[in-house]
C-alpha positions in Angstrom: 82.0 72.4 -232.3 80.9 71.7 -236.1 79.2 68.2 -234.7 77.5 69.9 -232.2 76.1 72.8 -234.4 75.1 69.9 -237.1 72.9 68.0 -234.4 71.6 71.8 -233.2 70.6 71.8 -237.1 69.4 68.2 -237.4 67.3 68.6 -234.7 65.3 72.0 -235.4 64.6 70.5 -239.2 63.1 67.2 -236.8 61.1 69.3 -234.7 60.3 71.6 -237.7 58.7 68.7 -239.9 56.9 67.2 -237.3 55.5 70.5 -235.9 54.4 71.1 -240.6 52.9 67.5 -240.2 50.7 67.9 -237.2 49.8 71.3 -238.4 48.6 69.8 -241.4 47.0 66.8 -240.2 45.1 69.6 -238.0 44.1 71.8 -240.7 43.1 69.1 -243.1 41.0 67.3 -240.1 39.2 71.0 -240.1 38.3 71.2 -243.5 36.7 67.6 -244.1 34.9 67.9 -240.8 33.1 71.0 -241.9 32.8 69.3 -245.2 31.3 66.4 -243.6 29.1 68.8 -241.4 27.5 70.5 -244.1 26.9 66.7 -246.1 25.5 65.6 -242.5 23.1 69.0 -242.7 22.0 68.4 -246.5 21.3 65.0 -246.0 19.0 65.2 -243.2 16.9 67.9 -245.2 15.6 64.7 -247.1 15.1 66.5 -250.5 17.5 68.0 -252.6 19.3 71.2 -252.1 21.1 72.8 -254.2 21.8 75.2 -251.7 23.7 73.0 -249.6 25.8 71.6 -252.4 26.8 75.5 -253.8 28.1 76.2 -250.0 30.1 73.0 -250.2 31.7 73.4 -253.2 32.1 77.6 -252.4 33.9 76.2 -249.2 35.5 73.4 -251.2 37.1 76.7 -254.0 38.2 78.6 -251.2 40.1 75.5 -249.2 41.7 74.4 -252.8 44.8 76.9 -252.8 45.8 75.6 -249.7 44.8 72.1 -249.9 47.4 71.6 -253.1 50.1 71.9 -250.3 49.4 68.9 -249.5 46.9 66.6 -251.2 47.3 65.5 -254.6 46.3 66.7 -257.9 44.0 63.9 -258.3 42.3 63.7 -254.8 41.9 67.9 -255.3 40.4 67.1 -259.3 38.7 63.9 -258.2 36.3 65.9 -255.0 35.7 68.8 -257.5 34.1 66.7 -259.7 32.0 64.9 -257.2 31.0 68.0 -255.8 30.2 69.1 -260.0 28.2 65.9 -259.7 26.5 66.5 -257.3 25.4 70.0 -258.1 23.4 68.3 -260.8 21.8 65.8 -259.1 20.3 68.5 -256.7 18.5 70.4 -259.9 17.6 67.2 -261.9 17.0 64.2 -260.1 15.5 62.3 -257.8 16.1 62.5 -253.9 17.3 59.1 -254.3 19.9 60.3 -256.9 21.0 63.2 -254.9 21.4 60.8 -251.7 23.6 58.4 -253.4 26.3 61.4 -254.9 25.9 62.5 -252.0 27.1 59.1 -250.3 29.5 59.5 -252.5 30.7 62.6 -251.7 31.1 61.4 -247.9 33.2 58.7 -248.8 36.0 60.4 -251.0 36.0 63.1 -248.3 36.5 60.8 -245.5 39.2 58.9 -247.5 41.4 62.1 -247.7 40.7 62.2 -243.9 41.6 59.6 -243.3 44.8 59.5 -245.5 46.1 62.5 -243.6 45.4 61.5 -240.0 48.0 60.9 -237.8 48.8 57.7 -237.2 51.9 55.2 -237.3 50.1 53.8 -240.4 50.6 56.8 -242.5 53.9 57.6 -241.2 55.4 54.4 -242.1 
């Protein structure tokens, strides 16, 4: 009876951690998406807006308590301060300027998404 009770246990932890690791893959896929919306949007203004970057980085604040479940402390530090970055180049540069943290922007945020995708690579 113990045995059977043990694999009963086993099993519900399995299913448990694989139903936390596609929720998260889920939520985080969310997140960067409307990230990488709102990038997509600012971008094809084709002039700087600092607009755009304070509703990124409002959305990026309110995702961070959450976010520190699962992403690391120097992915979480390394976004805010592209996104700090960023925020300057739309009040004091050039478009050029803004385009290229921008860029860069896009590319860290697609880097955590594609980090936490499913996929055999990141599960082995």
């Amino acid at each position: 009876m113990s045995g059977k009770v043990s694999c009963i246990i086993a099993a519900s932890a399995l299913i448990l951690m694989i139903t936390v690791i596609i929720a998260n893959a889920i939520y985080i896929k969310s997140i960067t998406g409307h990230i990488l919306m709102l990038i997509d949007q600012s971008v094809e203004l084709n002039e700087n807006s600092p607009v755009a970057v304070t509703e990124i980085s409002d959305f990026w604040k309110k995702s961070i308590p959450t976010l520190k479940l699962t992403l690391s402390q120097e992915d979480l530090e390394e976004i805010s301060l592209i996104i700090d970055e960023t925020k300057i180049c739309a009040e004091n540069t050039d478009n050029e300027e803004y385009k290229r943290s921008m860029a860069r922007l896009r590319r860290a945020i697609e880097g955590i998404k594609k980090r936490e995708e499913l996929s055999l690579e990141n599960i082995f």
